[in-house]
C-alpha positions, 0 to 999 in steps of 0.5 A: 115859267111857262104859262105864267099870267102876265099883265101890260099896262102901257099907254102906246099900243105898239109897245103893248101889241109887241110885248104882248107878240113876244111874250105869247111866243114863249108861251106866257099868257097876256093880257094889256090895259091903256090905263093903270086903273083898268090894270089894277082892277083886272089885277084885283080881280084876275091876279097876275104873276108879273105886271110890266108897268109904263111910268108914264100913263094918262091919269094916274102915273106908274108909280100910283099904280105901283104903290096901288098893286103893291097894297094888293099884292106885295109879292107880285113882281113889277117891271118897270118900263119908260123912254125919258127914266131917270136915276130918281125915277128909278130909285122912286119905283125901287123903294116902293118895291120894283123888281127892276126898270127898263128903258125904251127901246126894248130889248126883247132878249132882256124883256125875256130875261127880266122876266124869267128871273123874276118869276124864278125869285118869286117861285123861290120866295114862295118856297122859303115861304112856305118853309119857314110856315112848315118849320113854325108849325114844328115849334108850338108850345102845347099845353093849356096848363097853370104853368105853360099858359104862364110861360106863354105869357112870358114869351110873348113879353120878352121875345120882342125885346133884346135881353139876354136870356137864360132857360132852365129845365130838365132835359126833355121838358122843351128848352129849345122849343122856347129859345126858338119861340123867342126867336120867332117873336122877336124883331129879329125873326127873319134872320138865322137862328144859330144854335150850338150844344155846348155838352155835345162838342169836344172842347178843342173843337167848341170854339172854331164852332163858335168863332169860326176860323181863317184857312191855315188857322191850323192843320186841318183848315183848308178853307174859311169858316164862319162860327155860329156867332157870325153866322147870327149876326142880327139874328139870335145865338141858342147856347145849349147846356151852357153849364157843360161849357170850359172855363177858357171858352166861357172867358172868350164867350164873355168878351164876346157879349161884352163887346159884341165883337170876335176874332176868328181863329187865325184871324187879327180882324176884329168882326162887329156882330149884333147878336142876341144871346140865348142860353139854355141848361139843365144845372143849377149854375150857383151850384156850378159857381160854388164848386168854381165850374162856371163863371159868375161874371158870365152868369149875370151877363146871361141871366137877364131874363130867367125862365124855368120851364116845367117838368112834364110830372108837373103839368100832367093836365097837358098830357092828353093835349099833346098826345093829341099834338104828336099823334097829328103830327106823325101820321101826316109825316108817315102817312099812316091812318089817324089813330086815336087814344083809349080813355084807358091808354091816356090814363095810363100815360097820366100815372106814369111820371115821365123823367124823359118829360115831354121828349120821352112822350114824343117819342113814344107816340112816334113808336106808337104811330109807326108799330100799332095798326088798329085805329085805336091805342089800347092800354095794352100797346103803351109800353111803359119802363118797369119800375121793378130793379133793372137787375131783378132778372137772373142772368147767369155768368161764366165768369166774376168778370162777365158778370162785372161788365155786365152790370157796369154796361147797364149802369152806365146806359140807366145814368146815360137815359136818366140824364137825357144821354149828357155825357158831362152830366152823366160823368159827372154823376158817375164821378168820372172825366168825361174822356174815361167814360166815352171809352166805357160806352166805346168798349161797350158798344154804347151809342148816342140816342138822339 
C-alpha cells in the first residue's frame, strides 16, 4: 500500500533513522517521534495508517501509549517493536489490540512484510465495514404508523434477547426485513445470519441444506458440505415458510433446538451449535396442527416470542413514506434522475389495496423508476391490476381444448401471484400435490417470479 503514513515512536535514534530510510525506500510516507506523547498528539491531530510502537520508552511505556492510540483509533494497526520482549509483554500488548510484536534486531524483510499485511487486513476490514453498512441500509423497517411503530417497538425489546421467534404475515408484508432486524439488534449481529425457504426446497434435498453432509454421504457428494445450521453457529437461523416444511425434517428440526446438536448426513459426529432460531410463515400453523400438517411440539418450541406483521391495506398511512424509500433507493442503484410522485399518483397508490403488500409497492416503483423518463410520476404512469374478471376479454379458439388450456394456464398463474408464487400454498389451494403442479406450470411455460 504505497503512500501509506506511517508513524515511529522509538526512543533510539538509530532505530528511527533506519526504519525511517527503509520505509521512505518503499514509498511510505514517515514521520518518528522520541516520546510517546509527541506520537500520539501528532497521531491526534495527522492520523496515521500504521504506527511501529517501542515498548520501552522515556515517560510513558508502550503500552500506555498503545492503550492511548487504541482510545483514538481502534482500527489503526500497532506494531509492536523491543530488544528485552518477553512472552507476557507480548500477551500484554495483544489484549490491548496489537497487530503483532517485533524483536530487535530487525529484520528489515520482516519489518516490510508486517507491515504490508497489516495495511492489507485494514484495507480489508474497511471493505467488510463498509459492506455491512450498505447491507444495513437495505434492512429498514419504513413506516410511522400505529402498527409498524408498534412493531419497531417489539423489535428493539426481543432482539437482544435469545428467544425463539416465529413471525407471521402475508406474503410481501416484510417477514424477513424483520428476522434480519432481529439479527442485527442482537448480540450476536457479527455473526452469519443463514436463512433458508422451506417452501422453495424439494423435500429430498431440504435437510442436507440444513445439516449439511460428509463426502460419499451419497451419490452426488463429492465433497463436504456445511448445512445452514453449522453455517450459524453463534449467529442466527431464518426458517422461512416453515409451515411448508415435512413432517420428518420437522422431527429432526425439533431434536436439533432441543438439543443444540446435529449430525451430518453421512456423519456419526455429533456437531455442538449455539444458534438462535427464527422462524417465519404466512399459514395459520393451529390450523396446520389440526389437519396434522405441523408438529404441535414444534410449534411451542418456535412460538417463543409471536410477532404479526401488518398488511400493507392495513398500515396505508406508510405508503407515501415508502414510496419515498423506494424512489431513493433505485435511483442511486440505477443512477437515474430523482423523480418524484404527483399528489395525484400517491392518492392512486393510497385506493389501491395492495394483496402483494409491501413487495408489490417495491416492485412497482423499481418499474417506475426504470421506464418514466419526466422527473415527475403522473397518475397516468401507475399502472395498477384491473379489478375487471381476468377472462372478461373474448378470445376466440379452435378447439374445446385450446380453450381449456387457456383458462386453466391463467388460473393457475392468477392463484400463483395471489399467493406470492408458493407452490405449496398454492397447491394446496388448487387441492393439488405440489409435484402435479410443478409439471402444470412446466407444460405451460410458467416460470418462478423472484
Amino acid at each position: 500500500m504505497k503512500n501509506a503514513k506511517i508513524l515511529i515512536i522509538d526512543d533510539e535514534l538509530g532505530v528511527r533513522n533506519s526504519l525511517k530510510g527503509i520505509l521512505e525506500d518503499e514509498s511510505f510516507i514517515v514521520k518518528d517521534f522520541e516520546k510517546g506523547e509527541d506520537g500520539v498528539r501528532a497521531f491526534q491531530r495527522e492520523g496515521y495508517d500504521l504506527i511501529l510502537l517501542d515498548v520501552w520508552l522515556p515517560g510513558k511505556d508502550g503500552l500506555e501509549i498503545l492503550k492511548k492510540v487504541k482510545e483514538i483509533d481502534e482500527n489503526c494497526p500497532v506494531i509492536m517493536i523491543s530488544a528485552h520482549g518477553t512472552i507476557e509483554t507480548a500477551v500484554k500488548a495483544t489484549k490491548l489490540g496489537a497487530y503483532d510484536f517485533l524483536e530487535k534486531p530487525l529484520s528489515s524483510e520482516k519489518v516490510i512484510l508486517t507491515i504490508n499485511n497489516a495495511l492489507k487486513q485494514k484495507k480489508l476490514e474497511e471493505e467488510v465495514s463498509l459492506l455491512r453498512d450498505k447491507i444495513k441500509a437495505k434492512y429498514v423497517l419504513v413506516g410511522e404508523s400505529k402498527a409498524i411503530k408498534k412493531l419497531k417497538e417489539l423489535i428493539d425489546y426481543v432482539a437482544p434477547t435469545n428467544g425463539r421467534v416465529l413471525i407471521a404475515g402475508e406474503n410481501g408484508t416484510g417477514k424477513e426485513l424483520v428476522a434480519r432486524l432481529i439479527h442485527e439488534k442482537s448480540h450476536r449481529k457479527d455473526r452469519n445470519f443463514a436463512e433458508i425457504n422451506c417452501a422453495a426446497i424439494p423435500e429430498d434435498l431440504i435437510e442436507s441444506e440444513l445439516f449439511g453432509y460428509v463426502k460419499g454421504a451419497f451419490t452426488n457428494a463429492l465433497k463436504d458440505k456445511k448445512g445452514k445450521f453449522l453455517l450459524s453457529d453463534g449467529g442466527t437461523l431464518f426458517l422461512d415458510e416453515i409451515g411448508d416444511m415435512s413432517l420428518k425434517t420437522q422431527a429432526k428440526v425439533l431434536r436439533v433446538i432441543e438439543e443444540q446438536k446435529f449430525e451430518p448426513l453421512g456423519s456419526t459426529e455429533q456437531i455442538f451449535i449455539d444458534t438462535r432460531i427464527i422462524a417465519a410463515t404466512n399459514k395459520n400453523l393451529e390450523e396446520e396442527i389440526k389437519k396434522g400438517s405441523f408438529r404441535e411440539d414444534l410449534y411451542f418450541r418456535i412460538n417463543v416470542i409471536p410477532i404479526c406483521v401488518p398488511p400493507l391495506r392495513e398500515r396505508k398511512e406508510d405508503i407515501p413514506l415508502l414510496s419515498e424509500y423506494f424512489l431513493d433507493l433505485f435511483y442511486k442503484e440505477y443512477g437515474r434522475e430523482k423523480k418524484i410522485l404527483t399528489s395525484e399518483a400517491i392518492d392512486i397508490l393510497m385506493n389501491y389495496n395492495w394483496p402483494g403488500n409491501v413487495r408489490e409497492l417495491k416492485n412497482l416503483i423499481e418499474r417506475l423508476v426504470i421506464m418514466v423518463r419526466e422527473t415527475k410520476i403522473t397518475e397516468k404512469e401507475i399502472l395498477l391490476p384491473e379489478r375487471k374478471s381476468e377472462y372478461s376479454e373474448r378470445v376466440d379458439f379452435l378447439s374445446l381444448q385450446e380453450a381449456k388450456d387457456f383458462y386453466e394456464k391463467e388460473f393457475i398463474l392468477r392463484k400463483l401471484k395471489e399467493n406470492g408464487w408458493n407452490i405449496s400454498k398454492t397447491a394446496e389451494i388448487l387441492k393439488m400435490e405440489r409435484s402435479s403442479l410443478y409439471k402444470k406450470m412446466k407444460a405451460y411455460g410458467i416460470s418462478i417470479e423472484r
